[in-house]
Steps between C-alpha positions, in 0.01 A plus 500: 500500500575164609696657790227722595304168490739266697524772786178554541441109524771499825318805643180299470646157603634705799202664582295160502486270768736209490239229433436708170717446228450644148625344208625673210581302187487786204482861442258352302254298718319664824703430819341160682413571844556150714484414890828316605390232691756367785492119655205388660281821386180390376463560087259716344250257333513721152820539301822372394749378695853583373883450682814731363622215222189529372426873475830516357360249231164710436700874469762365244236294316291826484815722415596205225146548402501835410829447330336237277190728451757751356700250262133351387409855430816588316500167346165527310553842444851378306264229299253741420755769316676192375120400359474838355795546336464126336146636390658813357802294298199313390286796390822666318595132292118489388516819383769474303387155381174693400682811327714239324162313380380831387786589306523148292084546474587876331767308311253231360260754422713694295580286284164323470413891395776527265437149366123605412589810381724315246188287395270738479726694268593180281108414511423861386804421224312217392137690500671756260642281273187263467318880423754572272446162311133502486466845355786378225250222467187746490676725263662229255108339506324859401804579209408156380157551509551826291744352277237242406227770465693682315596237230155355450392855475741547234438237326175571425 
């Protein structure tokens, strides 16, 4: 393409007058279209006014240009995958900080059950043994309450 390109820009060049010159910097940037201007010719009063050393200057600073554009480009385009994948390492290490959280919680709460479990059975221990004491108490009370019933009613 960019010999189709150059040939057709020495067809044209031929083909225009020799006071014309066009100026291609880029495949990139619309050819310029400038009057070369010989000693003593009166200037144009619009425009820029540019010699060989410094069209030279302007095509490779506008080639080095586009070469920087690219690097920029690929540059922050390298930073932002290098952002993501420092996101994503930090995503993964929370997550297992939170599943290892979870897992001491379950832990905890296990035995916190099995601990209350444990009281409540020792509670209910004690419940049926302060029962079981009381009605020995009830019972002991009532036979001695008979007992005494008895003997004064047979003593009389």
């Amino acid at each position: 393409m960019n010999l189709l390109v150059s040939s057709l820009m020495v067809i044209l060049q031929a083909s225009t007058p020799p006071s014309i010159l066009t100026l291609d910097f880029d495949p990139s940037v619309r050819p310029i279209v400038a009057t070369r201007l010989t000693l003593g010719a009166p200037a144009p009063s619009d425009g820029a006014f540019v010699n060989r050393v410094e069209w030279l200057r302007i095509r490779s600073a506008i080639r080095s240009l586009r070469d920087t554009c690219d690097l920029g480009v690929t540059e922050a385009l390298g930073a932002c995958a290098d952002g993501i994948d420092r996101d994503r390492a930090l995503r993964d290490q929370s997550t297992e900080t939170l599943k290892e959280a979870n897992a001491q919680y379950v832990a905890r709460l296990s035995e916190t059950q099995l601990a209350l479990d444990e009281m409540t059975d020792r509670a209910q221990v004690a419940e049926n043994r302060e029962s079981l004491w009381m009605w020995i108490g009830i019972t002991s009370l009532s036979a001695s309450v008979v007992f005494t019933f008895a003997m004064i009613a047979s003593q009389k």
